[in-house]
ZAMARGU-4260 file (C-alpha; in steps of 0.2 Angstrom, whole numbers, plus 5000, padded with zeros to 4 digits):
<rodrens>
0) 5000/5000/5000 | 5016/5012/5003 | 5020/5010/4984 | 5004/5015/4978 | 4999/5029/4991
5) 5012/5042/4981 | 4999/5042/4967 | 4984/5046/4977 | 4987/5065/4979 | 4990/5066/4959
10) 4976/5055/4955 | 4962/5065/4966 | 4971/5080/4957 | 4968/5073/4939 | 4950/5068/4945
15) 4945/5084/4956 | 4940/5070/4969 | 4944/5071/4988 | 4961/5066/4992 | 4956/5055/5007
20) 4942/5045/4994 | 4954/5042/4981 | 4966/5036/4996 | 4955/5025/5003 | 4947/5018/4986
25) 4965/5015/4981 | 4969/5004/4997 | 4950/4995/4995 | 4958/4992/4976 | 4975/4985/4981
30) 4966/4974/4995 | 4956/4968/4982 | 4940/4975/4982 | 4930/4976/4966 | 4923/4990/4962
35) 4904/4984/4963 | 4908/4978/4981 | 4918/4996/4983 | 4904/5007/4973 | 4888/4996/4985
40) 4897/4992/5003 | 4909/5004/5007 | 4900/5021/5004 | 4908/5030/5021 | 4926/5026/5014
45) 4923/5033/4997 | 4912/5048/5000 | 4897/5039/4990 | 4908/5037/4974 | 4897/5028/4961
50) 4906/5016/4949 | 4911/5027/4934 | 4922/5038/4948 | 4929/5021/4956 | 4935/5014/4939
55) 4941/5031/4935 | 4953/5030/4948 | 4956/5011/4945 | 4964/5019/4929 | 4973/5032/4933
60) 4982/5022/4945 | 4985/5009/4932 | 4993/5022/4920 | 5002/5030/4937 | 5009/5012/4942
65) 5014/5011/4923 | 5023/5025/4922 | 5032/5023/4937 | 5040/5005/4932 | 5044/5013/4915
70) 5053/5028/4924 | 5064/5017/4935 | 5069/5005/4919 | 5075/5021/4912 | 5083/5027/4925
75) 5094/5012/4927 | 5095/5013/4906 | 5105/5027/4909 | 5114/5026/4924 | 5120/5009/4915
80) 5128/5019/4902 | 5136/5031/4914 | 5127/5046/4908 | 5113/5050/4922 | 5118/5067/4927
85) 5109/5076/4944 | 5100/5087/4934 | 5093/5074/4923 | 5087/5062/4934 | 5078/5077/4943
90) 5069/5081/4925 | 5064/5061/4923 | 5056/5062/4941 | 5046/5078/4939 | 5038/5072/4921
95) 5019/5066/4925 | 5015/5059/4909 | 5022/5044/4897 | 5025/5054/4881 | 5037/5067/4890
100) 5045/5054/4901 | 5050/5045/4884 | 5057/5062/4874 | 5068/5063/4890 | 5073/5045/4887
105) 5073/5048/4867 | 5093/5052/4866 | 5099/5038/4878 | 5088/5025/4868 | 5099/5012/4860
110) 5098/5012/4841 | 5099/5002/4825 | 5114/5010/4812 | 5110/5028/4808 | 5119/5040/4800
115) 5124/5051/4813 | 5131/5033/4820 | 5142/5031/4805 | 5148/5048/4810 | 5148/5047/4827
120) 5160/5031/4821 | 5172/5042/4812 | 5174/5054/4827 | 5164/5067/4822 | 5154/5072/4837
125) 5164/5085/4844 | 5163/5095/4827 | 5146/5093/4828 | 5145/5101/4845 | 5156/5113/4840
130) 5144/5117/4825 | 5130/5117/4837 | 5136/5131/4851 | 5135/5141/4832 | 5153/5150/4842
135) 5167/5148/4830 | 5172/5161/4814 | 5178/5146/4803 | 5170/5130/4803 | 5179/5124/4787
140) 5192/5124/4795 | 5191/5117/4812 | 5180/5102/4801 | 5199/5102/4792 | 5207/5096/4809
145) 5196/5082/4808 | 5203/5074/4792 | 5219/5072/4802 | 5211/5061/4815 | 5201/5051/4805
150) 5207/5042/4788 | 5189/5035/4784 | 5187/5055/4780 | 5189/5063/4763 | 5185/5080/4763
155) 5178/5095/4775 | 5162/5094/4764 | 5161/5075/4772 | 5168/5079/4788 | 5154/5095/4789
160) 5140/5084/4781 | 5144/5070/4795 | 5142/5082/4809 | 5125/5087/4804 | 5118/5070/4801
165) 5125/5071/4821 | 5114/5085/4824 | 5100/5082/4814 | 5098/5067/4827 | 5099/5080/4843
170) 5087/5089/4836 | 5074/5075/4832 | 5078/5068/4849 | 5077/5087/4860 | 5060/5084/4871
175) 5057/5106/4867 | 5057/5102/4849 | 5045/5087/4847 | 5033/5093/4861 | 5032/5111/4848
180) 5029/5101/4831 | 5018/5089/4842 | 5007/5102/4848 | 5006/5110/4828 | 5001/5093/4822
185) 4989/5091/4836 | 4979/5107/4837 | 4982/5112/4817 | 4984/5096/4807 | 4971/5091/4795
190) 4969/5074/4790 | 4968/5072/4771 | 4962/5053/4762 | 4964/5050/4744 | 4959/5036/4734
195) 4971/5022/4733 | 4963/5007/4724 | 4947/5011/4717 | 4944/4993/4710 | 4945/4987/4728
200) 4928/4976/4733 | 4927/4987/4749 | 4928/5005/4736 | 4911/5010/4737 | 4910/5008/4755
205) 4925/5023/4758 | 4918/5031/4742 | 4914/5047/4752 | 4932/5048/4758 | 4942/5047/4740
210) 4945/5067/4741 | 4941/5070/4758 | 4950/5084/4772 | 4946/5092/4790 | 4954/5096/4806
215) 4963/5083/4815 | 4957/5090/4829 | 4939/5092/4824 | 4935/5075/4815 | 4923/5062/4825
220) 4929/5048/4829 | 4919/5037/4820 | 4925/5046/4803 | 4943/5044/4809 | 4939/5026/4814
225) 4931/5024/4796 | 4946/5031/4785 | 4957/5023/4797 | 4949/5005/4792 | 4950/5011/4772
230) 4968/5014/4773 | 4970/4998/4783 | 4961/4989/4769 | 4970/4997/4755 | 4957/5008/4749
235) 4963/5025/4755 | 4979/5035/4758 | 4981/5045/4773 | 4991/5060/4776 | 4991/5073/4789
240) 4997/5088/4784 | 5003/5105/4793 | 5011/5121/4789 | 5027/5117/4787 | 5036/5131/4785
245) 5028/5140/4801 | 5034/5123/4809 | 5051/5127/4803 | 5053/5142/4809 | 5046/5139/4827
250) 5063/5124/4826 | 5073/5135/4819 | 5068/5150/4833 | 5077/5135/4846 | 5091/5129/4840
255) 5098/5144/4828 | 5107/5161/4831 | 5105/5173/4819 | 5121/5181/4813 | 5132/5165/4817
260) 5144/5160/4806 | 5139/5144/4809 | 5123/5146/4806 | 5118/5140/4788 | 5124/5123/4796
265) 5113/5123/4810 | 5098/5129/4797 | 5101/5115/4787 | 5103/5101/4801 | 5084/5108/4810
270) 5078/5105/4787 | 5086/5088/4786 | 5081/5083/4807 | 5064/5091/4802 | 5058/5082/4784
275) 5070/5066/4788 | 5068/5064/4806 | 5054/5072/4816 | 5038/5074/4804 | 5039/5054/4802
280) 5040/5049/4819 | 5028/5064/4826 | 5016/5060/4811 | 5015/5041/4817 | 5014/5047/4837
285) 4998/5061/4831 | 4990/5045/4822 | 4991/5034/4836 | 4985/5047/4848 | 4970/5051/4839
290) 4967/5032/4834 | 4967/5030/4853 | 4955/5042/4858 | 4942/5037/4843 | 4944/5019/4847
295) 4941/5026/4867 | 4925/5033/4861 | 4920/5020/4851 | 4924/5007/4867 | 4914/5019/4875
300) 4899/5019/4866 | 4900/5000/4864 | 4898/4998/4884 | 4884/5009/4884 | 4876/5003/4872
305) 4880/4985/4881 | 4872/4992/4897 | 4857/4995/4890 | 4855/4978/4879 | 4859/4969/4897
310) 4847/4980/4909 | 4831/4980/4896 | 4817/4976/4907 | 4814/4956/4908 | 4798/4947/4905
315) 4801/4937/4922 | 4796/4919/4925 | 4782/4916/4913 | 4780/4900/4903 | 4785/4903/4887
320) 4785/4895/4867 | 4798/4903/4858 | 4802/4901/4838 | 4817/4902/4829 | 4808/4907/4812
325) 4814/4899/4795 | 4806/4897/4778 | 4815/4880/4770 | 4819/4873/4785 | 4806/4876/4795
330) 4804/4885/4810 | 4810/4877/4827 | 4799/4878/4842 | 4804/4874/4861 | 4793/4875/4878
335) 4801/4884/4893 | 4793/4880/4910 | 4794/4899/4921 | 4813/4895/4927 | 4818/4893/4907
340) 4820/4873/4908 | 4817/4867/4892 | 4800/4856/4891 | 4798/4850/4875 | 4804/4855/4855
345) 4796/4853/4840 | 4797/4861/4819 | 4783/4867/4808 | 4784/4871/4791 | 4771/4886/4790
350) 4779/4894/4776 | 4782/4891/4756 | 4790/4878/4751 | 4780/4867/4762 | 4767/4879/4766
355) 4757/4866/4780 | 4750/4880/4788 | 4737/4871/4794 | 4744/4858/4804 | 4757/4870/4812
360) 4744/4881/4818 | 4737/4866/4827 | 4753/4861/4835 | 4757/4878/4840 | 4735/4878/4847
365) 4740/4861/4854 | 4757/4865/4863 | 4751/4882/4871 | 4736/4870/4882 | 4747/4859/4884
370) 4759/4864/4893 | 4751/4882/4898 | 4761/4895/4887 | 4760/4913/4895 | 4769/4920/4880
375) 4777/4916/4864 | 4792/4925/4859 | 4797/4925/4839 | 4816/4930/4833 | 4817/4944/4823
380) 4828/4937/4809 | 4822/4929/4792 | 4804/4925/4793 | 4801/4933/4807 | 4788/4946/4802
385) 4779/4931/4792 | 4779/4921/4809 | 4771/4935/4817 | 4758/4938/4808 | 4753/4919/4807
390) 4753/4919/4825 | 4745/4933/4828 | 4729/4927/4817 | 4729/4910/4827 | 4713/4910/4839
395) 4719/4906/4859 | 4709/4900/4872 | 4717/4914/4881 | 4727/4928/4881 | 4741/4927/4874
400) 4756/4940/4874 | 4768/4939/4857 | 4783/4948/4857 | 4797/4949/4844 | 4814/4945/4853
405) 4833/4953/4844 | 4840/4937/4842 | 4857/4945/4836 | 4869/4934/4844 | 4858/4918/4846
410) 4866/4906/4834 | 4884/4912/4842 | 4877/4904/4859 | 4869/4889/4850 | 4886/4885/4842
415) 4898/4889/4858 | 4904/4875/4870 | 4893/4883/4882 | 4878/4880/4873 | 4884/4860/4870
420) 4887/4857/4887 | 4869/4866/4894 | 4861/4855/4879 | 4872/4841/4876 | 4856/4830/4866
425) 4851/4842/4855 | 4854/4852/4839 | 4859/4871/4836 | 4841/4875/4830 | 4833/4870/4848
430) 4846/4879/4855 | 4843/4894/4846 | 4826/4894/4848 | 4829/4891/4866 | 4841/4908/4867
435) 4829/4917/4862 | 4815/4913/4875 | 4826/4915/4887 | 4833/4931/4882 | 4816/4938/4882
440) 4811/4929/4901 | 4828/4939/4908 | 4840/4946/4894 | 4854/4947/4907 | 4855/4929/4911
445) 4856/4923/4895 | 4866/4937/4886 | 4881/4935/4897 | 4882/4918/4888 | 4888/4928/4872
450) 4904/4937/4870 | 4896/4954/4869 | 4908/4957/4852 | 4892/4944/4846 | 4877/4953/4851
455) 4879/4970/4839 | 4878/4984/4847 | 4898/4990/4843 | 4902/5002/4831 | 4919/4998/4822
460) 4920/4985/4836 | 4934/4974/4825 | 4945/4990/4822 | 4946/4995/4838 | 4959/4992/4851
465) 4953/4974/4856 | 4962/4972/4872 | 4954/4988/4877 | 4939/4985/4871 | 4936/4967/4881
470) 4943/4975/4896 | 4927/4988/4896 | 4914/4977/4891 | 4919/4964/4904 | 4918/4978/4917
475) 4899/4983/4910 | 4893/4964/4912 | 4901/4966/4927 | 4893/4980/4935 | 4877/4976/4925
480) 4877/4957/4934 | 4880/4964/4951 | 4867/4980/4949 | 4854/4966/4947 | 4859/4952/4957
485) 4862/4934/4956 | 4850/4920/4961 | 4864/4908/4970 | 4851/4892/4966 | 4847/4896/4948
490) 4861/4904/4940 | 4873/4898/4929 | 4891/4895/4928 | 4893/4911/4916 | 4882/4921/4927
495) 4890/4918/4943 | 4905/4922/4933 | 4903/4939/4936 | 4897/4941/4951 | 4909/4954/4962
500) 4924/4941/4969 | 4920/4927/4960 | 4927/4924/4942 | 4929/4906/4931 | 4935/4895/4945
505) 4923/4898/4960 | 4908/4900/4949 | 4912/4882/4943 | 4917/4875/4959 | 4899/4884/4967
510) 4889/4875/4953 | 4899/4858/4959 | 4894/4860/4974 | 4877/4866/4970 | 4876/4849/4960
515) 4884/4839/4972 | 4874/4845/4988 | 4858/4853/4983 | 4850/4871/4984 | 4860/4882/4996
520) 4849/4884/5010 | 4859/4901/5016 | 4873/4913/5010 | 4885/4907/5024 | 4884/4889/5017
525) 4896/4898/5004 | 4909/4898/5015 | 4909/4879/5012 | 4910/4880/4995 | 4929/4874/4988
530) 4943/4889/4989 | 4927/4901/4991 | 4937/4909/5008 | 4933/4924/5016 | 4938/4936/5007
535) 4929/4930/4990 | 4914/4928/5003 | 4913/4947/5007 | 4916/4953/4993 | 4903/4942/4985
540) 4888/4939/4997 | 4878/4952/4996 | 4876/4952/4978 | 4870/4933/4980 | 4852/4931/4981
545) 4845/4914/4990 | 4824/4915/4986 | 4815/4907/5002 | 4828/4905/5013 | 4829/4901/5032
550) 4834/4920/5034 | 4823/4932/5023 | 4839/4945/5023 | 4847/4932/5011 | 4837/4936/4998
555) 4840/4954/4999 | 4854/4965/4995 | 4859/4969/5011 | 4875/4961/5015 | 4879/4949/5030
560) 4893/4960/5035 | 4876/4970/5042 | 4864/4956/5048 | 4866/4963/5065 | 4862/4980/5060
565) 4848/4974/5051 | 4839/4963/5067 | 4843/4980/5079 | 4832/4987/5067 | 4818/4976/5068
570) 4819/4975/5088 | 4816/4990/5087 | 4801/4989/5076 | 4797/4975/5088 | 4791/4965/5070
575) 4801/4949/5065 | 4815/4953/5051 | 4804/4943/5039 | 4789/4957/5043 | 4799/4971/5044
580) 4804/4969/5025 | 4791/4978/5015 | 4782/4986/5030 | 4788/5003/5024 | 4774/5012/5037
585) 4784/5004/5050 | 4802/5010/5042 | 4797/5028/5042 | 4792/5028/5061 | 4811/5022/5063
590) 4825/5038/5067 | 4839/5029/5054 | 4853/5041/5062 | 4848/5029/5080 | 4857/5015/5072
595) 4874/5023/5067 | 4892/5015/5073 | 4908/5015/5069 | 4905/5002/5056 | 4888/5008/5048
600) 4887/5028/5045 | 4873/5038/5035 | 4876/5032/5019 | 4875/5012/5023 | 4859/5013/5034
605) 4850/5021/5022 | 4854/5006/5010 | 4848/4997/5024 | 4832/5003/5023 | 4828/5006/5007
610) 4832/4986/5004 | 4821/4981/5018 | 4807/4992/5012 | 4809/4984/4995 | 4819/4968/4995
615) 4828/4960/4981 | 4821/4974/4970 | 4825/4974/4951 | 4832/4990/4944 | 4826/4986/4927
620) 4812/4994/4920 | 4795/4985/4917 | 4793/4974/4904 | 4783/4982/4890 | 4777/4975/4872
625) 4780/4984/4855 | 4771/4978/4838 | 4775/4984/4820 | 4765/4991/4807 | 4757/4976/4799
630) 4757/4984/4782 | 4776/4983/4779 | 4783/4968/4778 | 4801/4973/4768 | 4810/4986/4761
635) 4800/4988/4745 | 4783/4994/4754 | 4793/5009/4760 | 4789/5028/4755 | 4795/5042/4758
640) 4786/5052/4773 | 4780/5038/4781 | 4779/5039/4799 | 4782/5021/4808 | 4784/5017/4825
645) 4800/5007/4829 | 4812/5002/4841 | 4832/5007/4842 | 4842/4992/4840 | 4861/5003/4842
650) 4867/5020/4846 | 4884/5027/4837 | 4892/5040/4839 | 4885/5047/4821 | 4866/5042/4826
655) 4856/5029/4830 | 4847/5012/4820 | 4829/5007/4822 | 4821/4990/4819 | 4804/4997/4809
660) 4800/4978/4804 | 4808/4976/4787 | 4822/4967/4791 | 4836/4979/4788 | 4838/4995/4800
665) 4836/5012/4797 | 4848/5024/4802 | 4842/5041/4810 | 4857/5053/4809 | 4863/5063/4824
670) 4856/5080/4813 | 4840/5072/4814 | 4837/5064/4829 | 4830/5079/4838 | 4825/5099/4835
675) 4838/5104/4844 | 4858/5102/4841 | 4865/5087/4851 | 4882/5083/4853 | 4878/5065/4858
680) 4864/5053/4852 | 4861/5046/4868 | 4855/5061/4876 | 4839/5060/4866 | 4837/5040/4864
685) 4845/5021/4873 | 4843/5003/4866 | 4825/4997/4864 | 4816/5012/4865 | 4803/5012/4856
690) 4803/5027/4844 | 4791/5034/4829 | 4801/5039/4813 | 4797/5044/4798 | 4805/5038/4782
695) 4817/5053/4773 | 4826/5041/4761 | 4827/5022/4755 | 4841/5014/4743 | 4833/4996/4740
700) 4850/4993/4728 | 4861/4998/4745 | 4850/4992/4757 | 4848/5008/4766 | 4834/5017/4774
705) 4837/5036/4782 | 4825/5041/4795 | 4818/5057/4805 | 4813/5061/4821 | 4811/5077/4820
710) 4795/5084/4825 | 4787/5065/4824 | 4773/5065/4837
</rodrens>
């Protein structure tokens, strides 16, 4: 903890967060609290921070603890070549940030076989210092002194020539220099794309970029992102250009003296250092500074988007029929019991070829009495508006709720080793068709089965930095998983594997044990679990929910840690725990600020009892149905000015896509997702909302349809 504590002052700086927060978040981190567990249970230590702040900090003191082991390997870099001066190792101390720490580090880098290292070879470094202190009347002639020392020398010219290859490489290597023509790159670049191979397959995709400039600066990121991927792909050419003769001149103000008689040589080494040396490497730093901060946005908006796909509001335990729709090959059927068991699977051929509509409306009639069906949930893919509309003219005995599920992702999970090992005995289709029902019972239980890359929500997800980009999503399930809870008896192994202190290993070995012993009959029977110990049970329990257990607090969010705080309270009431929770007129008669100690203050007791007024609640909203305009069916019944509700399938950073039924999203454009200028689609729309849009556009050859909201009521 003494290592990391030097970064807390810096970090609540860089933040503008209270220094004795970020110090006490930081020694909750290096304990190995997570920040769900940090964010939920420890509220007094941190001042209340919610998670964005916590994994803020998480990350600055990653970057701070990098930076730190980078600045001692360069310190013993240098001090191994006996060349770390008093003064310089006070410079490499007093550097925050990674790009000035390696410009310091720049000139003592070991090198391939340069030019100034031939001439360094030949001896010519003091000339080139001489040169360089731009002091002497007659360079010629001290560069003749050289010729006596060296026989791999021929001339002056070559002598002088030598020297300034040595101090084209100072220059490129001064931290002053390449932190000026850093800054004109940064703040005045502009970032020009021509077309390199217009015969290319992908060509028409980049087509708008074939003679295409802006601001560095300026461009979004998912245009940079785009133009990044077309040069990748051999499409495009990329250059950034800048003024360079202003950039000259602001080197040139550095390192030359006017009136010098050495002068013309120092000019033409900052040219050479300049064009040869600096632009390349700056220009290649720029790009990967930019690249890094559109594939930070584009990661960004991928775990948004995530949240909101993993949070949308869950049907619940409700006995379900769900379809995988096909035309040829029929379309699958499954039974799910409440808990999403799978009952029974069957296939119907309603559709052309086979067209035996007829008898696959009686086995859909007979199926739904048979075992009960609440709800029948269709996938949205091919034949899935046909499926609809069949079962949506079938006559019920009852009521019966239809709803058409995203199945994006569906045939990943019914293809993965998860899938064959939940269903061993049977086929990708019934597990398909099973994906989907489940996914509409509770979205979050059955998505975390998917690498999110699957589900399609990302924008440039594949060109993106991919390290990065499983980092973020891995934290959104995770603070996605823990927002909601975890039923300890139903969940799965992939569920439980995100569970705050958990991971691979102990969600296994709770599932063998689960298997092995039965239903857990309370959170502390945890502790008996296999290499489940007690630091994995604190930071776990209270995110575990056990449904009818001897101690009604086990199936609520408070944690166990606070049992005792919990039962005061309900003495106090005089009522058992179990009818304390939900009597909220006997919570209010309660002062809250009677039960503070040193262990619960404020912030935890009124956790307390808000969880004991609603226990185990869901934060997801409630479950609502959407239906589409019967009318159109696909892209071709599409007009202009049409107005048609729909629901938003994925936000970008340029606008957002809405399913209106056809098969193939539309795209309403940031410019016309509201009557007001927004700078970010999500402040007007999230995933699944259902929207009205009205149609501004539609290429049937491309496949693509532009929609408004604007003024849509």
């Amino acid at each position: 903890m003494a290592e990391v504590a030097q970064f807390t002052p810096l970090i609540a700086h860089k933040l503008n967060l209270e220094h004795h927060a970020v110090r006490n978040v930081v020694q909750l981190l290096v304990e190995g609290a997570t920040i769900p567990f940090i964010a939920r249970y420890r509220k007094e230590m941190t001042g209340s921070l919610d998670e964005t702040k916590i994994l803020a900090i998480q990350q600055q003191l990653e970057k701070s603890e990098a930076l730190e082991k980078r600045r001692k390997s360069i310190l013993e870099s240098i001090a191994s070549q006996d060349k770390l001066t008093d003064e310089l190792a006070q410079r490499i101390a007093a550097v925050s940030d990674m790009q000035s720490l390696e410009d310091l580090y720049l000139p003592y880098k070991p090198k391939r076989r340069t030019r100034a290292t031939i001439a360094r070879e030949k001896g010519l470094e003091p000339l080139a210092a001489i040169l360089m202190k731009q002091e002497i009347n007659n360079p010629e002639s001290v560069a003749e002194r050289f010729l006596n020392k060296s026989k791999e020398l021929n001339s002056t010219d070559e002598a002088l020539a030598g020297a300034m290859d040595i101090m084209a490489e100072w220059i490129a290597e001064n931290s002053k220099a390449r932190k000026t023509v850093r800054e004109i790159f940064q703040h005045s670049a502009l970032i020009k794309s021509t077309v390199s191979d217009e015969s290319h397959q992908q060509a028409a995709v980049f087509q708008h970029y074939f003679d295409w400039s802006e601001p560095l600066d300026k461009a979004p990121s998912h245009r940079l992102l785009a133009i990044f991927r077309g040069e990748q792909q051999g499409v495009l050419k990329l250059k950034l250009d800048i003024d360079q003769e202003y950039c000259l001149s602001k080197l040139e103000h550095i390192f030359v003296r006017p009136s010098s008689t050495t002068q013309a040589y120092v000019q033409s080494a900052v040219k050479d250092s300049f064009r040869r040396l600096i632009i390349p490497s700056i220009e290649t730093e720029v790009r990967n500074y930019y690249k890094a901060k559109a594939d930070t946005k584009a990661i960004a908006v991928f775990a948004e988007n995530l949240k909101q796909l993993l949070l949308a509001p869950p049907l619940g335990s409700k006995r379900v029929l769900a379809i995988d729709p096909g035309f040829r090959t029929g379309c699958k059927l499954v039974v799910l019991d409440a808990q999403g068991k799978l009952e029974h699977n069957d296939t119907i051929y309603p559709h052309a070829p086979q067209s035996e509509t007829k008898q696959a409306i009686q086995k859909i009639k007979n199926l739904t009495n048979a075992y009960k069906t609440e709800v029948i949930a269709i996938g949205n893919g091919t034949a899935g508006r046909e499926t609809e509309d069949l079962i949506r003219n079938i006559r019920f005995d009852r009521d019966m709720t239809v709803v058409m599920v995203n199945e994006s992702g569906a045939s990943v999970y019914s293809a993965s080793a998860v899938a064959r090992e939940e269903f061993p005995d049977y086929d990708i289709t019934v597990r398909g068709a099973v994906s989907i029902g489940r996914r509409l019972m509770d979205p979050l239980a059955e998505l975390v089965k998917i690498d999110p890359k699957s589900i399609g929500v990302g924008q440039y997800q594949h060109d993106v930095d991919q390290k990065a980009l499983q980092q973020s999503l891995n934290q959104t399930v995770e603070s996605c998983v823990n927002a909601v809870g975890v039923e300890l008896n139903t969940a799965s192994e992939q569920l439980l594997t995100y569970v705050s202190g958990l991971g691979p290993q102990l969600a296994k070995a709770i599932i063998e044990y689960r298997h092995k012993n039965g239903a857990f009959k309370s959170r502390e029977e945890l502790k008996k679990v296999p290499r489940l110990g007690q630091k994995a049970f604190e930071q776990c329990a209270g995110f575990l929910r056990i449904r009818n257990a001897e101690n009604p607090l086990d199936a609520s969010a408070v944690h166990p840690e606070s049992y005792t705080i919990a039962e005061a309270i309900a003495r106090k009431a005089n009522l058992p725990i179990q009818e304390l929770m939900g009597n909220r007129k006997a919570l209010e008669q309660l002062d809250i600020k009677a039960f503070t100690n040193q262990h619960a203050g404020l912030e935890t007791l009124q956790d307390i009892f808000s969880e004991l007024e609603k226990p185990g609640r869901d934060p997801r909203d409630s479950f609502e149905t959407m239906t589409f305009d019967k009318k159109i069916r696909t892209i071709n019944d599409l007009r202009e000015g049409m107005e048609l509700q729909g629901i938003v399938t994925n936000i970008t950073a340029f606008g957002a896509f809405v399913d209106i039924g056809v098969h193939q999203d539309g795209l309403v454009h940031i410019s016309e997702l509201a009557n007001r200028y927004i700078k970010d689609p999500a402040e007007v729309v999230h995933l699944n909302q259902k929207v009205k849009v009205r149609i501004l556009a539609v290429d049937v050859l491309r496949k693509r349809i532009n929609l408004s909201m604007k003024a849509v009521l």
